[in-house]
C-alpha positions as CSV (number, residue, x, y, z in Angstrom):
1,X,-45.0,-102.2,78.5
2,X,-48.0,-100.6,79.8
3,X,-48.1,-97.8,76.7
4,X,-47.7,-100.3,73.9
5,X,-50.8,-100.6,72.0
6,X,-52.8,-103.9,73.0
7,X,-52.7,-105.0,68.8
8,X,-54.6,-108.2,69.9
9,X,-57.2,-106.5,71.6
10,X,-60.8,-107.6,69.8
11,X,-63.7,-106.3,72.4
12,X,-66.6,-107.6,70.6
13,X,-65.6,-106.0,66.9
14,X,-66.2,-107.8,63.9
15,X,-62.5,-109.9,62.5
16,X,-62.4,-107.1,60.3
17,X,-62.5,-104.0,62.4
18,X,-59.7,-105.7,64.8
19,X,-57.2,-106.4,61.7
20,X,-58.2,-102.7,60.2
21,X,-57.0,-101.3,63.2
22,X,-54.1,-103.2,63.8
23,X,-52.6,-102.3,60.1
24,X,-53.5,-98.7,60.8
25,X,-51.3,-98.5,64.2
26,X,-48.9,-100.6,62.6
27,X,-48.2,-98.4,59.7
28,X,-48.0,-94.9,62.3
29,X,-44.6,-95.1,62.9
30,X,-44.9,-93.0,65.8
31,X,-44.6,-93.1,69.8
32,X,-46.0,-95.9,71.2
33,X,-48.7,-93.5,73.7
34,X,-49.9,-91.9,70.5
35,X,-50.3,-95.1,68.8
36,X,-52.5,-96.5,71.5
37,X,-54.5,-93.3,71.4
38,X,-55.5,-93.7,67.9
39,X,-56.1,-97.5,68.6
40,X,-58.3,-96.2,71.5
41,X,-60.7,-93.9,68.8
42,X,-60.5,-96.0,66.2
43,X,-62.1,-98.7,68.7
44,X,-64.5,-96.6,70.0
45,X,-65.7,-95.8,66.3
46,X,-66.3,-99.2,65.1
47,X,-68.1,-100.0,68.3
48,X,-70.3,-97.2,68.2
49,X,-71.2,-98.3,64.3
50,X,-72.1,-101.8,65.4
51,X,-73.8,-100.8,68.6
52,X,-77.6,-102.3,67.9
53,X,-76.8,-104.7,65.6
54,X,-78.5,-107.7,66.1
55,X,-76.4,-110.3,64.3
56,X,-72.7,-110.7,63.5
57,X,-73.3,-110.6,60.1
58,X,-74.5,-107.3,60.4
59,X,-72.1,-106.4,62.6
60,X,-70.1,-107.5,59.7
61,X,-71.7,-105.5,57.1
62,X,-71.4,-102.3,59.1
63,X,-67.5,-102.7,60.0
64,X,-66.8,-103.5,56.4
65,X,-68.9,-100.1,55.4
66,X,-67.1,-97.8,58.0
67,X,-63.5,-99.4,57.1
68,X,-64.8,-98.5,53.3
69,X,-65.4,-95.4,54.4
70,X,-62.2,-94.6,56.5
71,X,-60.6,-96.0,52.9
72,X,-56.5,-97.2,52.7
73,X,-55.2,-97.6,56.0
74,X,-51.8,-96.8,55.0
75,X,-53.1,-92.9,54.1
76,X,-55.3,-93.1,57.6
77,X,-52.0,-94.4,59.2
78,X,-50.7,-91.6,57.3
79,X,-53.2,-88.8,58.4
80,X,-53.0,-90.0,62.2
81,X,-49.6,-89.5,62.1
82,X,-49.6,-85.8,60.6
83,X,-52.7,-85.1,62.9
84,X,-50.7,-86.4,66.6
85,X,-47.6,-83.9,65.3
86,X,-49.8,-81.0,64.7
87,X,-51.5,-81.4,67.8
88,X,-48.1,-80.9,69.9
89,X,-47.7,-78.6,72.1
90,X,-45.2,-75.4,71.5
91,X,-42.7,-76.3,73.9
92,X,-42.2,-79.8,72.8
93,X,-42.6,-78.5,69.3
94,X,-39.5,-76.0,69.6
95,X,-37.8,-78.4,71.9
96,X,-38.0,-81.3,68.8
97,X,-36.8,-78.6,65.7
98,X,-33.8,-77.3,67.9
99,X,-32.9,-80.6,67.9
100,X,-33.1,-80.8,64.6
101,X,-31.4,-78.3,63.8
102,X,-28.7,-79.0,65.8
103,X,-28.5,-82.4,64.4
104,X,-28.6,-80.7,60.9
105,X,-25.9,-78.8,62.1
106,X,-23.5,-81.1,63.4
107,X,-24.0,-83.4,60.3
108,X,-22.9,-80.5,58.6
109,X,-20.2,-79.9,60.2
110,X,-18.9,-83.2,60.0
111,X,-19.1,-83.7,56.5
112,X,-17.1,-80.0,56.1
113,X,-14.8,-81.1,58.1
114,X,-14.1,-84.7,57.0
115,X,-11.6,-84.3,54.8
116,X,-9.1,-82.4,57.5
117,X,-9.4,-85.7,59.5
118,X,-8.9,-88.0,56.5
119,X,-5.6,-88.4,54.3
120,X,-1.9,-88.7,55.8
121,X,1.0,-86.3,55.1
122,X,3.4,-87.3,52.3
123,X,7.6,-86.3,53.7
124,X,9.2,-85.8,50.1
125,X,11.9,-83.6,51.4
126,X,14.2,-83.5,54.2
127,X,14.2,-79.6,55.5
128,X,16.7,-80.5,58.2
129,X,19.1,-82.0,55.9
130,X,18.4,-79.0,53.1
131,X,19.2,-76.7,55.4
132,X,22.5,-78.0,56.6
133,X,23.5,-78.2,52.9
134,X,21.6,-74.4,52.0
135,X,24.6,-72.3,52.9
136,X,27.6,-74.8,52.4
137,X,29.9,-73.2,49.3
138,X,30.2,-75.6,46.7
139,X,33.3,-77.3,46.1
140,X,35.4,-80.6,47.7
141,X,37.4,-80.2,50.7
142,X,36.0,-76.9,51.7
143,X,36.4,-76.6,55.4
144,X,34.0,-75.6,58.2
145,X,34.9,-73.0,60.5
146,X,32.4,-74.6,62.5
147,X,34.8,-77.5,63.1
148,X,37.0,-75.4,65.2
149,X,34.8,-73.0,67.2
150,X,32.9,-76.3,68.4
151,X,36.6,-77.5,69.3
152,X,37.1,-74.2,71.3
153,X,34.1,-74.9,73.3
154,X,35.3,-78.6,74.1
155,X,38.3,-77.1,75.2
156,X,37.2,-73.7,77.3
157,X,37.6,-73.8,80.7
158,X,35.1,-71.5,83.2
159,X,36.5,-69.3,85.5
160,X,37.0,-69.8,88.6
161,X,34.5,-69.1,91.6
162,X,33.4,-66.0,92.1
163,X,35.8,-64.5,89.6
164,X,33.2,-65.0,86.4
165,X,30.5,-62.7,88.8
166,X,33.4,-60.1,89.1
167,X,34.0,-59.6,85.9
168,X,30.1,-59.4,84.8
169,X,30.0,-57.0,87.5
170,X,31.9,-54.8,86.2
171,X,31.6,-55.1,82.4
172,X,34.9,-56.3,81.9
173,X,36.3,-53.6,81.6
174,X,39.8,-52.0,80.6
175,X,40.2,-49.7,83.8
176,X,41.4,-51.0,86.9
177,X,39.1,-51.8,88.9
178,X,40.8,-55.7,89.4
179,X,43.0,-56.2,92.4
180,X,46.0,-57.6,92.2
181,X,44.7,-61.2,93.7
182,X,41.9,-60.9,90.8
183,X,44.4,-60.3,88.4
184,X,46.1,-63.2,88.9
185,X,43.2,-65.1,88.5
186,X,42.5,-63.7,85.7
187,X,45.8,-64.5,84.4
188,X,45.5,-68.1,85.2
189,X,42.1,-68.5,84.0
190,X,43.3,-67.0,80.3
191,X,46.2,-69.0,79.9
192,X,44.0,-72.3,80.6
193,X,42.0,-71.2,77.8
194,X,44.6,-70.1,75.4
195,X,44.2,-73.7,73.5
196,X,40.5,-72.1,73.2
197,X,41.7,-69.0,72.0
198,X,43.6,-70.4,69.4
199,X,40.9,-72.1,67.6
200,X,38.8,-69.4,67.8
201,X,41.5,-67.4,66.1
202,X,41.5,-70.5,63.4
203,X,38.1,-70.4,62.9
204,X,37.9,-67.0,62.0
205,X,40.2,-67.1,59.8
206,X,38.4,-68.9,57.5
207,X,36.3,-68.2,54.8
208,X,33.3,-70.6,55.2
209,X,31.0,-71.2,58.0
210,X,27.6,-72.6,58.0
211,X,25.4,-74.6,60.3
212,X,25.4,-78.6,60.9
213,X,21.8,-79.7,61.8
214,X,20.6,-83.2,63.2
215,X,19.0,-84.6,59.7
216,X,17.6,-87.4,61.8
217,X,14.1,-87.6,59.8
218,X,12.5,-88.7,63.5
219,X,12.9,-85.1,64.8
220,X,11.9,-82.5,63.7
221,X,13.5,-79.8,61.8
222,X,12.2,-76.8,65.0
223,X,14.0,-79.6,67.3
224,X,17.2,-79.7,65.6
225,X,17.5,-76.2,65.1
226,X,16.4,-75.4,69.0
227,X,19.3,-77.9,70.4
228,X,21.9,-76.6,67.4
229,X,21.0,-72.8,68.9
230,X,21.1,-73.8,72.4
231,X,24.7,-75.4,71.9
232,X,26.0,-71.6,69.9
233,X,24.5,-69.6,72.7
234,X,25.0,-71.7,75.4
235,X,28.6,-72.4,74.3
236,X,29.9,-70.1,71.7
237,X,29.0,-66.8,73.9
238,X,31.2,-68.0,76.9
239,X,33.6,-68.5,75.0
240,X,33.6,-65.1,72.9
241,X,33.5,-63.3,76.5
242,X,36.3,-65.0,77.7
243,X,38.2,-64.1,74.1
244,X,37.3,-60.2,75.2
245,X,38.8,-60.1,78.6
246,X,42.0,-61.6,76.7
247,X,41.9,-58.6,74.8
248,X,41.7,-56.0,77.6
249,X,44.7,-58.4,79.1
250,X,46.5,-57.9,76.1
251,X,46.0,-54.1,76.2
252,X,47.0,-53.7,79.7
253,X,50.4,-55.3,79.1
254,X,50.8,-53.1,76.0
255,X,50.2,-55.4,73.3
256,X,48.0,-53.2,71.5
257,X,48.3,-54.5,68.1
258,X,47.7,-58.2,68.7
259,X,44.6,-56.6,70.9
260,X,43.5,-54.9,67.9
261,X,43.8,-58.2,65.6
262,X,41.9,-60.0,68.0
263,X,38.9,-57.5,68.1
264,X,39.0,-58.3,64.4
265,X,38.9,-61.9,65.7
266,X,36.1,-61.4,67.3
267,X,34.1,-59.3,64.7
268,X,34.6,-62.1,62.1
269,X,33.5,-65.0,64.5
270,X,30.2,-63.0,65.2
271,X,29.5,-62.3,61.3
272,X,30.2,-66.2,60.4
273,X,26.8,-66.8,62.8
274,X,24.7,-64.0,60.9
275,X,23.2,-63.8,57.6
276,X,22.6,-68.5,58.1
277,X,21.1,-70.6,60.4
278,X,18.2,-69.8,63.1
279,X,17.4,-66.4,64.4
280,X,19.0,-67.1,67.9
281,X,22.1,-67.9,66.5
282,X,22.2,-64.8,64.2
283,X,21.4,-62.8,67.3
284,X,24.3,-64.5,69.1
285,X,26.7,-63.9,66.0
286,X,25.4,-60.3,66.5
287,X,26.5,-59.8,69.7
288,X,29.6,-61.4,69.6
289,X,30.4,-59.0,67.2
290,X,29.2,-56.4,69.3
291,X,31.5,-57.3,71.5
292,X,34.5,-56.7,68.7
293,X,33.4,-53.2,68.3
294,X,33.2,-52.4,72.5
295,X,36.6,-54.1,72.8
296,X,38.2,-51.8,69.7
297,X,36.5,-48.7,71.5
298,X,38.3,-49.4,74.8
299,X,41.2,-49.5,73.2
300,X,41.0,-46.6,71.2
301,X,40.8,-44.6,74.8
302,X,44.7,-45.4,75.2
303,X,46.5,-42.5,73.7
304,X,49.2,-44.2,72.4
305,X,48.3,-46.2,69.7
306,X,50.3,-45.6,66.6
307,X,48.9,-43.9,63.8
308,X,49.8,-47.2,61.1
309,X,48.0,-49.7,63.7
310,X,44.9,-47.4,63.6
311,X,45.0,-47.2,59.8
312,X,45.5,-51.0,59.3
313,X,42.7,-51.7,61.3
314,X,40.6,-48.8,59.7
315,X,41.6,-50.4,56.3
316,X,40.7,-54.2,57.3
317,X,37.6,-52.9,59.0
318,X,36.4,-50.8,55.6
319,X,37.5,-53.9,53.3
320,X,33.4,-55.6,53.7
321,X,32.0,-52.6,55.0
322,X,28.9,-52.7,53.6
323,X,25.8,-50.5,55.7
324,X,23.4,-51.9,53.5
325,X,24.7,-56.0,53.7
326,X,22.2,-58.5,54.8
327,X,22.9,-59.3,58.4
328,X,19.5,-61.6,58.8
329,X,18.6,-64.2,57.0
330,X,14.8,-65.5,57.6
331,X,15.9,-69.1,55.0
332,X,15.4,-70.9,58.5
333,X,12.3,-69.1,59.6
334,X,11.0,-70.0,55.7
335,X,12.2,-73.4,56.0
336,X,10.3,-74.3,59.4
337,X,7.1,-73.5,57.8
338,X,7.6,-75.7,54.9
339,X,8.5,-78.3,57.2
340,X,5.4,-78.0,58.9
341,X,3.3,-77.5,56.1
342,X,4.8,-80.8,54.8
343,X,3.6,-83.3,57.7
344,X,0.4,-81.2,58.3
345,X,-0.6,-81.1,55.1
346,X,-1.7,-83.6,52.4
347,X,0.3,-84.0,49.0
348,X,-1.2,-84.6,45.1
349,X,2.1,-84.3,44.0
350,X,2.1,-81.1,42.0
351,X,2.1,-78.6,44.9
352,X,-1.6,-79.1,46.0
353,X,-3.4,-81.1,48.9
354,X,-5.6,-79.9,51.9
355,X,-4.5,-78.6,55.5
356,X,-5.2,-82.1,58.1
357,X,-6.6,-81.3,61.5
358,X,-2.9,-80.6,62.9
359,X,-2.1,-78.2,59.7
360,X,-5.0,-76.4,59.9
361,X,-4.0,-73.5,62.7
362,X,-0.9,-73.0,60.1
363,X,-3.0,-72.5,56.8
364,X,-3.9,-69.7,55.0
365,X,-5.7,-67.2,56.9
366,X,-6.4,-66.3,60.7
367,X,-8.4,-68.8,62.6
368,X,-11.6,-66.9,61.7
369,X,-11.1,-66.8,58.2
370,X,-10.4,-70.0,58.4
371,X,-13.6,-71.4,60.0
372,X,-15.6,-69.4,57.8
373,X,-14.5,-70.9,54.9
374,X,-14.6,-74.3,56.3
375,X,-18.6,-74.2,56.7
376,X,-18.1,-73.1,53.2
377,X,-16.4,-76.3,51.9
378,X,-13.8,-74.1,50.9
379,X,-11.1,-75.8,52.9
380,X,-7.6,-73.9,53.0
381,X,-5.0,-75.1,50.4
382,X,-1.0,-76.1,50.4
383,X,-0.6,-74.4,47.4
384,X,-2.4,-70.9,48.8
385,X,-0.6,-71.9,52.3
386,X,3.1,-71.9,50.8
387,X,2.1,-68.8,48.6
388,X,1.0,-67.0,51.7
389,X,4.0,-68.1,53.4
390,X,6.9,-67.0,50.9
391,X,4.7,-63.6,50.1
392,X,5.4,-62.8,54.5
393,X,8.6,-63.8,54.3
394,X,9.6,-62.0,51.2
395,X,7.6,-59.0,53.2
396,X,9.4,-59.7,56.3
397,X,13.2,-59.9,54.6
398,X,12.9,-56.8,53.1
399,X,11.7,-55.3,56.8
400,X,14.9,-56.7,57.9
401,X,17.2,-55.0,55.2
402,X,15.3,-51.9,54.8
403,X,17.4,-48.9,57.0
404,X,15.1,-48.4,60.1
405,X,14.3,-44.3,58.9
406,X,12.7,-45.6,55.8
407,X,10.6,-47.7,58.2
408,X,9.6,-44.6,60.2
409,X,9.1,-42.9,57.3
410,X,6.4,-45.4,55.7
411,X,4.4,-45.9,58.7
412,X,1.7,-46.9,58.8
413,X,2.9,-49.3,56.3
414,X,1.3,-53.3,54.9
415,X,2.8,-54.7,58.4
416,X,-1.2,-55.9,59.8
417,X,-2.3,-56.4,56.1
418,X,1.1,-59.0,55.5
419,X,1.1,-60.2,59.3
420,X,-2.7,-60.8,59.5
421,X,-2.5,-63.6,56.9
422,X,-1.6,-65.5,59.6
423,X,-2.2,-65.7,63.3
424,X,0.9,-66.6,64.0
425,X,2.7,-64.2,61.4
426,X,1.2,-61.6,63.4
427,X,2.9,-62.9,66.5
428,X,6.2,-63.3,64.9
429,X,6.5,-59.8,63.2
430,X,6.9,-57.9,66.4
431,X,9.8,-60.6,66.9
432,X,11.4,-59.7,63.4
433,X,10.6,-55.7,64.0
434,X,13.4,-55.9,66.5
435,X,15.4,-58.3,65.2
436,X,15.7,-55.8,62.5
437,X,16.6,-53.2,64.9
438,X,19.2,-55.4,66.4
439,X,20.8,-56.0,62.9
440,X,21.2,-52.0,61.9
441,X,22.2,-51.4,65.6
442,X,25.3,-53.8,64.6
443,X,25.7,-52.0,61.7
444,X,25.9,-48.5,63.1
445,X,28.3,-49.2,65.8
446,X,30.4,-51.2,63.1
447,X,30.0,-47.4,61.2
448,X,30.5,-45.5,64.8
449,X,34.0,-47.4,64.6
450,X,35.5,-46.7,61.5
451,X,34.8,-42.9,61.8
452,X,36.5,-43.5,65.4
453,X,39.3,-44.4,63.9
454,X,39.3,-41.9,61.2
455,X,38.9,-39.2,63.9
456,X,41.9,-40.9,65.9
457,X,44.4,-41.1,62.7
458,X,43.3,-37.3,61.9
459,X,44.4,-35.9,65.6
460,X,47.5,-38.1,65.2
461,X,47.8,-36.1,61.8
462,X,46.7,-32.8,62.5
463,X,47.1,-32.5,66.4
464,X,43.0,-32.0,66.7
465,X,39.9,-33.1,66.5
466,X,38.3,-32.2,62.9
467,X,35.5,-28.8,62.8
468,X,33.2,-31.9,61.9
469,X,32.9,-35.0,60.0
470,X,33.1,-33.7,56.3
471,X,37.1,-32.7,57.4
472,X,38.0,-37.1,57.5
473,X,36.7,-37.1,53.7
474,X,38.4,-34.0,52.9
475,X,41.3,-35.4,53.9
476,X,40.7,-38.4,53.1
477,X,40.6,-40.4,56.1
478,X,36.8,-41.4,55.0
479,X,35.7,-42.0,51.7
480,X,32.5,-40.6,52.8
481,X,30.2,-39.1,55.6
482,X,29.1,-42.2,58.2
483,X,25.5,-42.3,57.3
484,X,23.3,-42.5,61.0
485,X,20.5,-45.4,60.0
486,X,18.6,-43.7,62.6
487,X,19.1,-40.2,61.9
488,X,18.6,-37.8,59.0
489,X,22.3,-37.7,57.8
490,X,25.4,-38.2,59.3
491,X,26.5,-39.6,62.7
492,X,26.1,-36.6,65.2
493,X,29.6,-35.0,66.1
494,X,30.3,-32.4,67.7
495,X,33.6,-31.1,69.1
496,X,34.4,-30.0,72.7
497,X,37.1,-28.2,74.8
498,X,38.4,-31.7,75.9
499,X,37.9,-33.6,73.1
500,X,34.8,-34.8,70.7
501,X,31.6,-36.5,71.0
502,X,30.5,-38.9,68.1
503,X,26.6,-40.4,69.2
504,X,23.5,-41.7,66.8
505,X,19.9,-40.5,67.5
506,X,18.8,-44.0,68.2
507,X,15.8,-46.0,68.5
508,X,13.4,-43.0,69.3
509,X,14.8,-41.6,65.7
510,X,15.1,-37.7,67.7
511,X,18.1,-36.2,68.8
512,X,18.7,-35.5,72.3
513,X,21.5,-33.9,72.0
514,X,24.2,-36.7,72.9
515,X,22.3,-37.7,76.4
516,X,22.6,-41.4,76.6
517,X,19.2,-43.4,77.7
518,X,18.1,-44.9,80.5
519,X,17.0,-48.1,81.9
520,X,14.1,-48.5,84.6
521,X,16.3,-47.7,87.5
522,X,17.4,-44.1,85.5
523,X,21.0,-45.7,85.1
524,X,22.2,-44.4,81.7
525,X,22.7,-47.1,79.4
526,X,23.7,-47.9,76.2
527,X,21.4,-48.7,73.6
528,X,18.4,-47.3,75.4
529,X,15.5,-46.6,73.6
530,X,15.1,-43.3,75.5
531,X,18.2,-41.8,74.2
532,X,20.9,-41.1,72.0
533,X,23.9,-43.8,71.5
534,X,26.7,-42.7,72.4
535,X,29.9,-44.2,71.5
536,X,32.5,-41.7,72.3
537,X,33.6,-40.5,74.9
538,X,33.0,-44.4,76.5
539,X,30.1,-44.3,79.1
540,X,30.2,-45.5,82.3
């Protein structure tokens, strides 16, 4: 209280000069030490004009001439106010218009970015339940071959101790590397799971498969499709292993053709996954075909297969052989982002509204672009967002269906340009490079197999292995040279003293001569990046 102006404070000034005063510190609007400076001259001024008058009313006369003089109060309050800011010093002057500006600044900012914290998302469509219904076949009565493979995982029993880590061990393989104890173990194990087996078989027999998700609107659609992949890999894959080492059983008691049928089982239980549903899934449909393909290898090893089996299988496998089909589909990837652009974005019903504060790390642009434009008041839009988002995936399907030379070929290639419209497109297309690479893998062992065969029926025919691979369309065993994906031609072939060797250049796209890669111990390994793929003879 002690630097509040005394306002009542009349020393021995005329009425006047005391209610002048007051108006002018009054009408300051300024801090209360400056105000009682200018109280303080302004005091000292009127009592130095009245100093040696004799009588009040001359005291009078000469306060009413100097408040005359001083003129409107209001301006004077005015001019003591400019005067006390000029007179500031520098530090408290910069220390004031930072402040300012940072008040200026953050006024700013909230008002650009109001309108991300304002508005609510409108749900007009339910992605989960689209999905589910995306890749069913029109049509009553059409049935799932989900339905059954969900039944063979109900029914699948596990192995018994120890016996699973056996078999992993050593790759399940056709030689004999099973004692007899194992072997009956094995044999138990299988014919608990033959119920399994059976649907499996039923399941693949069918035409139809798509994916079931949880269309409960209170999850969402990224939580449905994480549990529905977790039950397929989680459950499905077991199952498909077990199916295999019922296969090499089957081959080891000489059942070679109902082996071959069921690596055909096994091929079309892992395609009914690809081309619909998540990523994981389609990876998982891709290795359990994979797993089709080893299993028809092994058996080709036995060298008394008949020459009909081989050609019935050849002629099955060749009926959808198709190196260019679409083995990914990125519908699911597509359809997460419109889910999410849908409850983090607003709605004005014709395809427009603005990104809210939980949609804006999805919307168009990196994070950068992003907060430029906001201090710009050009917030980002859902109609720019979805056009950003089907442009990357239209980008990003043909990636996936393009053979992997042609990629090699057009590098550098639009891949930042496409993946930097988004900061998170540019962490998923790494993802999608390899998925790609995953998917023509598949599709060159599923070529590596049909020319196996052809070789296989050929020998049969001719009692050798052909010169080279031009020979099986000569003579008509192959309608045409196996293309290498990876290569520049045909698969590599080359025939030895002992037999043949059939291998594609691989992932490094050179060829080394039929040496198989290696993993970070130096164990060769199949599929290696560092090597050719080799896929006869078998590796180790």
């Amino acid at each position: 209280m002690e630097n509040k102006p005394d306002e009542n404070r009349r020393d021995d000034l005329p009425p006047c000069a005391t209610e002048f005063i007051q108006r002018v510190v009054r009408r300051m609007w300024y801090r209360r030490r400056a105000r009682r400076d200018v109280q303080a001259e302004l005091t000292a001024h009127f009592e130095d004009a009245v100093r040696g008058c004799a009588t009040a009313e001359e005291k009078e006369r000469k306060a009413r001439e100097l408040i005359e003089a001083f003129g409107d109060a209001k301006l004077l309050a005015a001019l003591c106010h400019r005067a006390k800011k000029r007179c500031r010093p520098l530090w408290l002057k910069v220390l004031l218009r930072s402040g300012q500006g940072l008040g200026v600044a953050f006024l700013y900012w909230t008002l650009c970015t109001l309108p991300i914290l304002l508005g609510r998302p409108t749900i007009r469509v339910n992605y989960t339940e689209w999905l589910s219904n995306h890749w069913r076949p029109n049509g009553q009565g059409v049935e799932n071959a989900k339905s059954y493979y969900d039944k063979a995982v109900e029914l699948y029993v596990e192995p018994p101790q120890g016996l699973e880590d056996k078999m992993r061990l050593r790759r399940w393989s056709l030689t004999g590397y099973y004692d007899e104890r194992d072997m009956q173990l094995i044999d138990q194990w299988l014919a608990k799971n033959q119920a399994a087996f059976d649907m499996v078989r039923h399941g693949a027999s069918m035409p139809h498969y798509w994916p079931i998700y949880d269309s409960n609107e209170s999850a969402p659609l990224e939580v449905s499709i994480v549990q529905s992949d977790l039950k397929i890999v989680e459950g499905y894959r077991p199952v498909a292993l077990a199916f295999k080492q019922q296969i090499i059983c089957e081959a080891r008691r000489g059942e070679v053709a109902e082996a071959l049928d069921d690596c055909l089982v096994l091929r079309k239980f892992g395609r009914h996954l690809q081309n619909k549903g998540a990523l994981n899934s389609q990876t998982g449909g891709i290795s359990i075909e994979h797993l089709g393909y080893d299993s028809l290898i092994a058996i080709l090893q036995r060298p008394d297969v008949p020459s009909a089996i081989l050609e019935r299988i050849q002629k099955e496998l060749v009926s959808d052989f198709d190196l260019n089909r679409q083995a990914i589909s990125l519908d699911g990837e597509k359809a997460l982002w419109y889910g999410i652009i849908q409850r983090t974005f607003t709605d004005d019903g014709q395809g427009g509204g603005h990104a809210l504060s939980q949609g804006f790390p999805y919307a168009r642009g990196d994070w950068k672009h992003n907060l430029v434009n906001t201090f710009r008041f050009h917030y980002p839009d859902r109609r720019e967002t979805v056009t950003m988002v089907e442009r990357y995936f239209q980008w990003a399907q043909g990636r996936l269906n393009a053979p992997p030379d042609r990629h090699e070929r057009e590098k550098p290639d639009d891949s930042n340009q496409v993946s930097s419209l988004s900061i998170f497109f540019s962490i998923t297309t790494p993802a999608y490079e390899r998925v790609a690479q995953l998917a023509w893998r598949l599709k060159t062992h599923e070529t590596a197999v049909v020319t196996l065969l052809a070789i296989q029926r050929y020998f049969r025919a001719n009692g050798n292995y052909p010169d080279n691979l031009y020979q099986l369309v000569e003579q008509g065993f192959l309608k045409e040279p196996p293309r290498d994906p990876f290569g520049q031609g045909t698969l590599s072939y080359r025939r030895e003293d002992r037999g043949f060797i059939l291998y594609c250049w691989g992932s490094n796209f050179k060829d080394d001569g039929g040496q198989l890669g290696t993993d970070s111990q130096g164990s060769p390994r199949m599929w290696a990046d560092n090597g050719d793929w080799v896929f006869w003879p078998v590796g180790p």
